[in-house]
N, C-alpha and C positions, 0 to 999 in steps of 0.2 A: 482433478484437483484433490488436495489432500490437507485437510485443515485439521488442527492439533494444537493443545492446549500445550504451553510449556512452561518451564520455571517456575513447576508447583503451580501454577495458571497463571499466573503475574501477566504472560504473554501470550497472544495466539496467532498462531502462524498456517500462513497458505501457501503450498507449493503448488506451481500449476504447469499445466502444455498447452500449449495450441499450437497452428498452424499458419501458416499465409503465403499465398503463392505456391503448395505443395514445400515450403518450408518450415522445418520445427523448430519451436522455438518455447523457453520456459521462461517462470517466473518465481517470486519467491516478494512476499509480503508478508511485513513482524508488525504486529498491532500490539502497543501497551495503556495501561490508562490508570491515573491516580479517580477512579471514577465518585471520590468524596470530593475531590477538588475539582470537578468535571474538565481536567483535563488530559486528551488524548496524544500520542505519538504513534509513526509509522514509519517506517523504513521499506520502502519500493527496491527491487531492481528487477529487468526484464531484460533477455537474452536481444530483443529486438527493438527496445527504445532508448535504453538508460545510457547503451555504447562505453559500459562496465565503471559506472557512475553510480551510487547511491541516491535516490531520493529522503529525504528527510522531513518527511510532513510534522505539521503543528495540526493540531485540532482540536474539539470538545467531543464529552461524552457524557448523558443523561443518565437520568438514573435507573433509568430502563435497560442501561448497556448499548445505544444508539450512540453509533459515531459519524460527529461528519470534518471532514479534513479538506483544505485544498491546496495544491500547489504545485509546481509548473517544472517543466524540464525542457531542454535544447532541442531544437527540430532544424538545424540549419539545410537551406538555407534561409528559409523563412523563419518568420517570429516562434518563439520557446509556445509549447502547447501548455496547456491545465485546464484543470476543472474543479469541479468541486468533487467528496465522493460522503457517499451518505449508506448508513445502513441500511437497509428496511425494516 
């Protein structure tokens, strides 16, 4: 994984890899946050879930810089997955 401030810091972004099944697969997650007005944005996409879709989350952020976001994407053929995600 490869995490990096960008946009003069405005935004921080995570590039990742993993694996599954002995197949590779990446990722890429943009975190921004107006964090006076405690609210957050994230844009998701994954080589392995997204099926070249954008996720679009809403969330809050504290003033600690603690984010938590949630929302859901397509898993057919069964119902759309989500959760919640939270910082530590």
């Amino acid at each position: 994984m490869v995490i990096a401030p960008i946009t003069k810091g405005k935004f921080l972004s995570f590039a990742y890899m993993w694996s599954f099944k002995e197949e590779e697969h990446e990722g890429f997650l943009l975190i921004g946050s107006g964090k006076a007005e405690g609210v957050a944005t994230a844009a998701w996409v994954d080589s392995f879930h997204m099926g070249g879709k954008i996720m679009a989350c809403e969330g809050t952020v504290d003033e600690q810089g603690k984010f938590d976001f949630f929302d859901s994407y397509e898993a057919p053929p069964g119902p759309d997955w989500g959760g919640e995600s939270k910082s530590p």
